[in-house]
C-alpha positions in Angstrom: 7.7 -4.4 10.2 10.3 -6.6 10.6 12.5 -4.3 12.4 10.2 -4.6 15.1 10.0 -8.5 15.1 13.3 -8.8 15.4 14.0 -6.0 17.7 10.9 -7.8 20.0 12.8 -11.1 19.7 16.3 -9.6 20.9 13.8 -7.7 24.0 12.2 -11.3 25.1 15.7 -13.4 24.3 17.4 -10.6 26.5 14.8 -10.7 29.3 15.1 -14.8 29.4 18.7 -15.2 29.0 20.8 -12.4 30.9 21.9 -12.3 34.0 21.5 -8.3 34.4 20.5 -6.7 37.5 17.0 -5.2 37.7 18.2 -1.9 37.3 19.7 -2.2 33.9 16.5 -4.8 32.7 14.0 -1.6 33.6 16.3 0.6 31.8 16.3 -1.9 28.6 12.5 -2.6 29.0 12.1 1.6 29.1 14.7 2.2 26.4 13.0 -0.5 23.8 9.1 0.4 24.9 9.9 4.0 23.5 11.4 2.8 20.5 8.6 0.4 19.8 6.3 3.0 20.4 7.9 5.2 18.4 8.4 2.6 15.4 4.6 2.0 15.7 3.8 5.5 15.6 5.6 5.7 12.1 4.5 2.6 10.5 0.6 3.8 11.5 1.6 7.2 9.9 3.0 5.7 6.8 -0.5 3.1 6.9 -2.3 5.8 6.8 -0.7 8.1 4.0 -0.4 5.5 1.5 -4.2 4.0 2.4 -5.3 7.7 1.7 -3.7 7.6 -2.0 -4.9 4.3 -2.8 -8.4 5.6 -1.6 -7.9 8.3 -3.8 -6.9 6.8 -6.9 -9.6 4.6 -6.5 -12.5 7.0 -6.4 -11.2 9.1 -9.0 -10.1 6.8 -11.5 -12.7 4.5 -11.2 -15.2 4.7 -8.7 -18.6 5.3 -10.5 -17.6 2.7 -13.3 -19.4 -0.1 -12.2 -22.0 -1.4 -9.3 -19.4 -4.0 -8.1 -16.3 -1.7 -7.7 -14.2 -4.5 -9.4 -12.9 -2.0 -11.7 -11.7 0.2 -9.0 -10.6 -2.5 -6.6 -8.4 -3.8 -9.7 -7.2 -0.5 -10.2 -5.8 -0.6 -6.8 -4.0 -3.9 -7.6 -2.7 -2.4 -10.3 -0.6 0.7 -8.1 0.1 -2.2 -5.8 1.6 -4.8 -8.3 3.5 -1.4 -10.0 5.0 -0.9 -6.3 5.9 -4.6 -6.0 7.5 -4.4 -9.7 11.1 -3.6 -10.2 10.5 -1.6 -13.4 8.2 1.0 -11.3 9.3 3.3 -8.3 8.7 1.1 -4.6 5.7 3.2 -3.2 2.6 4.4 -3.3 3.3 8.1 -3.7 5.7 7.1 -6.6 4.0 5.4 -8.8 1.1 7.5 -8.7 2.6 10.8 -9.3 5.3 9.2 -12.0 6.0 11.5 -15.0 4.6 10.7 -18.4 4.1 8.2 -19.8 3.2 6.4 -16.8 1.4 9.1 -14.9 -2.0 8.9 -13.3 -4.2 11.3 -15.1 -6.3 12.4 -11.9 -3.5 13.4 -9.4 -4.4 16.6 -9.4 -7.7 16.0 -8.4 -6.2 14.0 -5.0 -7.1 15.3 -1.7 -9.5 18.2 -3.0 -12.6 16.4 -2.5 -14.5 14.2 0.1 -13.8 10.7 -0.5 -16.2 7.6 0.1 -15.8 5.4 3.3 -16.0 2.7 1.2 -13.1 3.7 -0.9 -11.2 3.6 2.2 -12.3 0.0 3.3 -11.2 -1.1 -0.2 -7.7 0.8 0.2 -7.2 -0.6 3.7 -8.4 -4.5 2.3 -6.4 -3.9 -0.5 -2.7 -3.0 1.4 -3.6 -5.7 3.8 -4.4 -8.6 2.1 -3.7 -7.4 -1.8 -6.1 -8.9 -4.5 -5.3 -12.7 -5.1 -7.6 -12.7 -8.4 -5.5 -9.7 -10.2 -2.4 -11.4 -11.8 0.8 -9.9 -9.8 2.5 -8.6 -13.8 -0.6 -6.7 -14.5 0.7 -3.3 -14.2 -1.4 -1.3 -17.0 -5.1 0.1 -16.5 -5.6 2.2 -18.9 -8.5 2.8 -21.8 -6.4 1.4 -24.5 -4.0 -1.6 -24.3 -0.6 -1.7 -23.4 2.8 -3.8 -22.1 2.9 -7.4 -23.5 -0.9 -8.1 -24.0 -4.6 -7.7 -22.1 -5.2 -10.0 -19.0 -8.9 -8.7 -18.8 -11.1 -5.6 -19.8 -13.9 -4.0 -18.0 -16.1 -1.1 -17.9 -14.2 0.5 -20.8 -10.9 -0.2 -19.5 -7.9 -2.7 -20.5 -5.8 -4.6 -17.6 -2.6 -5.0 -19.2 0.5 -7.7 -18.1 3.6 -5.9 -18.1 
């Protein structure tokens, strides 16, 4: 994402400030448009793949636990703080299909059955705007308790600070 900002801030600083003919300002304009485009393309691909794993490990790992979906939307945090955390690998795909110990139990189960919308809307809420109320070193959802100590439990399962 910030490849394009900057690469929009070089376009409109180049547009303002050079004295280019027309000809090579269309050509610029053309040349960056299709890169943008291009870029945008990707990032909306990549959106998309990792909001479907999140949806996923949301519905299968916690879904039906409770009426409020906190447990699920906190599992979410939890892939997402694991992501942001240097001892886990940086995306979506690798945390979730890490080797044992870490290993998400229901990765097998991914992408073999229909998934709630709602699952989806949580994914999406939660990649945009995270969850401010889950602690950013909890990093362990599990049934049993784990890392340096519990921040919460719920519905059977222990939130754990790295």
């Amino acid at each position: 994402m910030k490849k394009i900002s900057i690469l929009v801030l070089i376009f409109v600083m180049f547009l303002g400030t050079t004295n280019a003919n027309a000809s090579t300002k269309n050509k610029f304009i053309k040349r960056t448009a299709k890169y943008l485009c291009q870029e945008a393309k990707k990032i909306l691909k990549d959106f998309k793949y990792n909001r479907d794993l999140l949806a996923n490990v949301i519905y299968h790992e916690n879904w039906y636990t409770d009426k409020e979906k906190k447990t699920a939307r906190w599992t979410g945090a939890v892939v997402l703080n694991r992501v942001a955390s240097p001892n886990f690998p940086n995306t979506i795909e690798g945390v979730l299909y890490q080797k044992h110990p870490i290993q998400y139990s229901t990765t097998s189960k991914f992408f073999t059955e229909e998934i709630p919308q709602e699952c989806y809307d949580m994914a999406t809420e939660l990649l945009l705007h995270g969850a401010p109320e889950v602690p950013k070193n909890v990093v362990y959802q599990a049934t049993f308790k784990q890392g340096s100590g519990e921040w919460k439990r719920l519905n059977g399962e222990s939130f754990c600070y790295e």
